[in-house]
LUMTI-698267 format. One line per field, with one value per residue (C-alpha): x, y negated, z; residue in one letter. Coordinates in steps of 0.25 Angstrom, whole numbers. Layout:
<nodes>
xx = (X,...)
yy = (Y,...)
zz = (Z,...)
rest = (A,...)
</nodes>
This chain:
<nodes>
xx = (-170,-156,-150,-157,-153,-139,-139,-146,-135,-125,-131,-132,-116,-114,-122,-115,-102,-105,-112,-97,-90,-99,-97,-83,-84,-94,-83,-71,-80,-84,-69,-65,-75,-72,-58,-59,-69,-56,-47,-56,-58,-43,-42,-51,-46,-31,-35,-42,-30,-21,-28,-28,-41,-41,-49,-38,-29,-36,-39,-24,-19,-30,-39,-35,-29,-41,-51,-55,-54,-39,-40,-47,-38,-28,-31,-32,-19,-11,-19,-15,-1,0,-6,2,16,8,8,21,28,20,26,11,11,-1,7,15,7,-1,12,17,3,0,15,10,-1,6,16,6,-3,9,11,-1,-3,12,7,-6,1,11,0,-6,6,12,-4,3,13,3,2,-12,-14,-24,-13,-25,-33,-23,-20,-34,-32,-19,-29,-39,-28,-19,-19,-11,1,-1,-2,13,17,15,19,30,37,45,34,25,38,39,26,29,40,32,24,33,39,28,22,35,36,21,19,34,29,17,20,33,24,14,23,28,14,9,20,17,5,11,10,21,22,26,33,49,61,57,43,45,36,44,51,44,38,40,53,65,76,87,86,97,88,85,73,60,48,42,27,15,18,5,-1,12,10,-7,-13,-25,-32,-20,-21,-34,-24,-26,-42,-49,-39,-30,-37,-42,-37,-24,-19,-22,-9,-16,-29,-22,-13,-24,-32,-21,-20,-11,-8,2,12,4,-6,3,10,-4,-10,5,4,-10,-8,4,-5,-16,-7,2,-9,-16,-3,2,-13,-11,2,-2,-13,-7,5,3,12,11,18,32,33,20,29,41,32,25,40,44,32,29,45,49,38,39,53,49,39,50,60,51,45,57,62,51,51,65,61,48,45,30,30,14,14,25,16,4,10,16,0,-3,6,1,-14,-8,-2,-14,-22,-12,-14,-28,-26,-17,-5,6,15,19,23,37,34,27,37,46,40,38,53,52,42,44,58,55,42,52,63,52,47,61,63,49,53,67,61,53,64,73,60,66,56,64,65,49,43,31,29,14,7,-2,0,11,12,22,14,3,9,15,0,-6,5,4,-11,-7,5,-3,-18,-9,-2,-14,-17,-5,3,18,25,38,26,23,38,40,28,32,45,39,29,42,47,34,33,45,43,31,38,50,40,31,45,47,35,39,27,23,8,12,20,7,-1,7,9,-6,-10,0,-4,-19,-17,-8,-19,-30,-25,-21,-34,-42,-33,-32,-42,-30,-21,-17,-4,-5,-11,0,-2,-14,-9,2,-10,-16,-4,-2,-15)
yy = (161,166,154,147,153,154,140,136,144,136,124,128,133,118,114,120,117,103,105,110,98,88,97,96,80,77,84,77,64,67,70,57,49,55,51,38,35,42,32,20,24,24,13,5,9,5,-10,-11,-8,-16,-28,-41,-49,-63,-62,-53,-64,-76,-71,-68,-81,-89,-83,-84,-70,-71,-71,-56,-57,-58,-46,-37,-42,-41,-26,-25,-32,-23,-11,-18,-18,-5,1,-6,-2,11,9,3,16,23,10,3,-8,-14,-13,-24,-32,-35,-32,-47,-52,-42,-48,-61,-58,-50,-61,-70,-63,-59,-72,-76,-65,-67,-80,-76,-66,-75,-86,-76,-72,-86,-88,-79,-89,-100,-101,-97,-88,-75,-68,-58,-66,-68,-52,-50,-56,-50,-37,-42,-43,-32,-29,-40,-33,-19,-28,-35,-21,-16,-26,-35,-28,-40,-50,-38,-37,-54,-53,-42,-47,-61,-54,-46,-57,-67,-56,-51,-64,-67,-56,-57,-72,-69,-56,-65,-76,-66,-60,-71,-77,-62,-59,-72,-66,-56,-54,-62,-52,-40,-27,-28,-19,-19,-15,-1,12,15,0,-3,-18,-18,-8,-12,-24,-28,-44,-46,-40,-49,-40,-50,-46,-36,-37,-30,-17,-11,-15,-12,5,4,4,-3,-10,-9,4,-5,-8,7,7,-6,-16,-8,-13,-26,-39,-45,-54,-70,-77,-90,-85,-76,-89,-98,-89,-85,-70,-62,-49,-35,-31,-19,-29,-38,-27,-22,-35,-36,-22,-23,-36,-28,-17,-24,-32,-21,-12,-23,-28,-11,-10,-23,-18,-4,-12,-22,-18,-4,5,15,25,22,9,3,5,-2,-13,-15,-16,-27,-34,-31,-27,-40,-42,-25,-28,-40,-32,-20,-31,-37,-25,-18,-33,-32,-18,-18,-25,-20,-13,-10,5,4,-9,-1,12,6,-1,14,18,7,9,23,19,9,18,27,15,12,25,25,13,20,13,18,8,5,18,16,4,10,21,10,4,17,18,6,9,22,21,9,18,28,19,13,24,30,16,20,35,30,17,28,40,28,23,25,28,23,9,5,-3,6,20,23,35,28,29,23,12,19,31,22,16,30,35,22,22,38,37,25,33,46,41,30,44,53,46,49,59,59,68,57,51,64,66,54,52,66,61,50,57,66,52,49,63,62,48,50,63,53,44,55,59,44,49,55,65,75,73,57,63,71,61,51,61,64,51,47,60,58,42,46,57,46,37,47,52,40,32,47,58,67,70,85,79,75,88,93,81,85,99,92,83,96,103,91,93)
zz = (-358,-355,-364,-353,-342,-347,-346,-334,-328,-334,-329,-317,-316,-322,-310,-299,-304,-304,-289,-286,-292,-284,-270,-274,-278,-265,-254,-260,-260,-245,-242,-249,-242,-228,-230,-235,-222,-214,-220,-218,-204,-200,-209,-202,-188,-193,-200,-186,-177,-185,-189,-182,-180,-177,-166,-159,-164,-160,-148,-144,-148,-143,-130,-117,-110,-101,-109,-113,-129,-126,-117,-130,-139,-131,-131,-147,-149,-139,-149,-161,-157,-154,-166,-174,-167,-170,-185,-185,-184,-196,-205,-206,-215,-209,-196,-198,-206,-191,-182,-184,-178,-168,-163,-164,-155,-145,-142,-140,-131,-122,-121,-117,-108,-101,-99,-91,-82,-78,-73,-68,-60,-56,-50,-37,-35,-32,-16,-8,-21,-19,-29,-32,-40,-50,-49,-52,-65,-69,-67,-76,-86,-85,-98,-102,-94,-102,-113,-111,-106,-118,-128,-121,-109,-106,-103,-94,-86,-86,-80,-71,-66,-64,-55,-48,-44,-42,-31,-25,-20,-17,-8,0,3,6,17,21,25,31,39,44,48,56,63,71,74,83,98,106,117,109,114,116,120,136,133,134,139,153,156,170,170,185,186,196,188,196,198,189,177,165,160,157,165,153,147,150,142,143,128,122,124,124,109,113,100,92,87,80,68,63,63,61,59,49,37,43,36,38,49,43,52,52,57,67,71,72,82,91,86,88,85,88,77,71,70,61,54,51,45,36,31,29,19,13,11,4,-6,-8,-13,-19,-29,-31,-38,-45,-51,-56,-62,-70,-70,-75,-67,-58,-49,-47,-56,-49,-35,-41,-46,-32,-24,-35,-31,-15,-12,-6,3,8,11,18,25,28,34,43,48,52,57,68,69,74,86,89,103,101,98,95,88,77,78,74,62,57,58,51,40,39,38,27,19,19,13,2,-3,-2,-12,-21,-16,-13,-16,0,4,3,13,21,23,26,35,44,43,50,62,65,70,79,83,88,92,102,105,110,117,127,128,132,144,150,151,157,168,183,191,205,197,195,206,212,209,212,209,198,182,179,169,160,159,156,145,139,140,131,121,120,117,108,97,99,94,84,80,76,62,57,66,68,74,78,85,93,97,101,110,116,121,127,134,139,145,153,158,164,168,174,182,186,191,199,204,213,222,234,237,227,227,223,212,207,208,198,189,189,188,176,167,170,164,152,149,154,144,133,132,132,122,111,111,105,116,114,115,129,132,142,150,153,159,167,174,176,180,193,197)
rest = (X,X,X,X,X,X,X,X,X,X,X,X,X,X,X,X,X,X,X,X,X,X,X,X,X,X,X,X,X,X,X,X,X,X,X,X,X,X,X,X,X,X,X,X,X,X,X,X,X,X,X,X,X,X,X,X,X,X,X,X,X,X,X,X,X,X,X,X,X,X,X,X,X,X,X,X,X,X,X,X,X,X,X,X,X,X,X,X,X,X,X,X,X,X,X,X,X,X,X,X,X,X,X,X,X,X,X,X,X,X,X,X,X,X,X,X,X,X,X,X,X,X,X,X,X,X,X,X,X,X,X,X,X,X,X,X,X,X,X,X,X,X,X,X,X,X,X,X,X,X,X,X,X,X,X,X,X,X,X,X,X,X,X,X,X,X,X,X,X,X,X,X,X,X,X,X,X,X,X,X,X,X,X,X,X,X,X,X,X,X,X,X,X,X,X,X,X,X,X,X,X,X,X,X,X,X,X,X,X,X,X,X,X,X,X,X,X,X,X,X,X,X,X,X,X,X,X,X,X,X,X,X,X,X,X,X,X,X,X,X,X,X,X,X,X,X,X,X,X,X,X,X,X,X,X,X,X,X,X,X,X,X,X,X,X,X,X,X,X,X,X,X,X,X,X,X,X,X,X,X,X,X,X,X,X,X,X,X,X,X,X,X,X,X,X,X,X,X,X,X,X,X,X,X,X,X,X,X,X,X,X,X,X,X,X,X,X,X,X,X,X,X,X,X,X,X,X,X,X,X,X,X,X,X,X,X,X,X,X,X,X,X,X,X,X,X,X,X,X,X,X,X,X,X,X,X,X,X,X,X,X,X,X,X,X,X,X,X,X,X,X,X,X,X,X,X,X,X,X,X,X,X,X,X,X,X,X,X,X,X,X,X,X,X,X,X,X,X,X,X,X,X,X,X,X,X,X,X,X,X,X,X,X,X,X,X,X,X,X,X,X,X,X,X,X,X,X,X,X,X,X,X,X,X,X,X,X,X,X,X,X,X,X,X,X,X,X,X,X,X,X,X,X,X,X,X,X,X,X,X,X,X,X,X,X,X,X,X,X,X,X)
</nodes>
């Protein structure tokens, strides 16, 4: 009995050390396997980045660039490439055997995206084009761009250049032409150096004077519908000159410099997005690219302006068009583009000096008024005052948008000027209660006409007081 167990022991040591052994034989088998599948999987991944099908290379050579198989191969073969440029620095051998037909297939799919751009961009240069329609398809295909960016920077700056230059010339014809066409749309009888706040119509000339018999003055200081340019009609569509022309219609110069900046402002924002879109650049190299392409036309727009500007006398017509590009400017940036603001800038270098200068040139005509040379002094408002009143009410209501304190200043030394006007006037009445009534009568118009035309009129407070004080 212990012979038997003896050995039914040993048998069953015999047994475990060959349980251990197959443990130890089943773990390196499991390790084996698991590495072998590791191997095959990255294998596998590597054969399938660095192979080249034939349908990848059929499709290259022989499908249109608009079709969408060239689109997805297109794709694979720009990852093809770059892995292999990948494996090319750890001294691949498979690399280059498939480097000399992934070359073959990037020249020619350059060359046949190089050609599609190009038609693409000389479809702008064909007259009465929409030159959307062909942007819109440059947009579907913008990845043939990022593709030649990539792969051969000398062809994407070919076609960059191409369309730089293409559309530089597209839009200064087409604002040139614009331009041209609108301004003939303007009023003919527009303000002039003699239409000035305190130039008398029926003042004293000698015989031997040359003066011309001056204009009505009375729309030249009142707002009226004008001020119509800020609200409803600052978004409305632009001025089409030959529907304008054919009905006779004609319009003031903030109306005109609306409808210009307008189109400006809708081309403008639509071609910065196109360009950051196809184009791939951003911040400071997506405003560089913009002035290659819209530069000749702003500086047309710059020149003109401050051609007209010069000689402009209509200090709300030129107010109006600062608001205007104040309003524009806000809607640029709600548009996420910011690419006019150095224009916009520039052109409130323009405007706001002649503002002022003009502006200077009504405080100056009413200082330099001689009461002893008008023609009837009567104890009713006088027309001056009038027109001081309506073009008061016109800059400060205009002025409360966007508030400026050279506006402010110079509106209160022109209301100085027609206080003391209006004291020199009360002055050529020879009985006191004349000169109280003049002066009652001309402060209640101004506050009349004040108060209708602006319900904020703290800043005509004291008048009020002085109306007071005289009665």
């Amino acid at each position: 009995m212990e012979q038997m167990l003896s050995g039914f022991q040993s048998d069953l040591s015999s047994i475990s050390d060959e349980i251990q052994t197959l443990q130890g034989q089943s773990i390196a088998m499991n390790i084996k396997l698991k590495n072998r599948q590791s191997v095959r999987g990255e294998l596998s991944q590597f054969v399938h980045e660095i192979v080249v099908p034939e349908s990848m290379i059929s499709t290259i050579l022989e499908t249109a660039v608009t079709e969408r198989q060239f689109l997805e191969q297109l794709h694979e073969l720009n990852h093809k490439i770059n892995f292999v440029k990948e494996q090319s620095f750890h001294d691949s051998k498979s690399a280059l055997d498939v480097r000399d037909i992934l070359e073959k297939l990037k020249i020619k799919a350059i060359a046949k995206i190089r050609e599609f751009l190009l038609q693409k961009i000389y479809q702008f240069r064909k007259p009465m084009t929409n030159y959307q329609v062909p942007q819109n398809a440059m947009l579907k295909f913008r990845f043939f761009y990022e593709f030649l960016l990539a792969n051969e920077r000398h062809v994407a700056k070919e076609v960059r250049d191409e369309y730089v230059e293409t559309m530089s010339k597209i839009y200064y014809s087409y604002f040139r032409s614009y331009w041209n066409r609108i301004m003939k749309l303007q009023f003919e009888d527009v303000a002039d150096k003699d239409d000035l706040m305190g130039i008398e119509d029926t003042a004293k000339r000698s015989i031997f004077s040359s003066r011309p018999q001056l204009k009505n003055r009375s729309t030249i200081f009142s707002l009226g519908n004008r001020g119509n340019i800020l609200t409803t009609d600052l978004e409305a569509g632009i001025i089409v000159p030959h529907a304008a022309q054919k009905s006779d219609t004609k319009y003031p110069y903030e109306g005109l410099f609306r409808s210009l900046h307008y189109a400006l402002l809708d081309n403008c924002c639509r071609e910065y997005l196109f360009l950051t879109d196809f184009f791939m650049v951003a911040t400071a190299a997506a405003h560089d690219l913009f002035y290659m392409v819209l530069g000749k036309a702003l500086g047309m727009f710059l020149k003109e302006l401050e051609s007209y500007i010069g000689e402009c006398y209509d200090s709300i017509a030129i107010f109006l068009s600062i608001h205007v590009v104040y309003r524009y400017q806000v809607i640029m940036h709600k548009r996420g583009v910011p690419a006019l603001d150095r224009y916009w800038e520039t052109v409130h270098d323009i405007l706001w000096p002649r503002f002022e200068y003009i502006m200077q040139l009504n405080i100056q005509s009413i200082k330099e008024t001689d009461p002893s040379r008008l023609c009837s002094v009567d104890a009713r408002p006088h027309h001056i005052t009038r027109r001081y009143a309506e073009f008061s009410a016109a800059i400060v209501g205009l002025n409360e948008s966007f508030p400026s304190e050279r506006v402010n200043r110079l509106l209160a030394l022109l209301q100085g000027e027609v206080e003391n006007f209006v004291l020199r006037m009360a002055a050529e009445f020879p009985q006191r209660r004349e000169q109280l009534v003049f002066l009652i009568n001309n402060y209640d118009m101004m506050l009349g006409v004040i108060m209708v035309r602006r319900q904020q009129w703290r800043r005509w407070r004291h008048l009020q007081v002085r109306v007071e004080d005289l009665c």
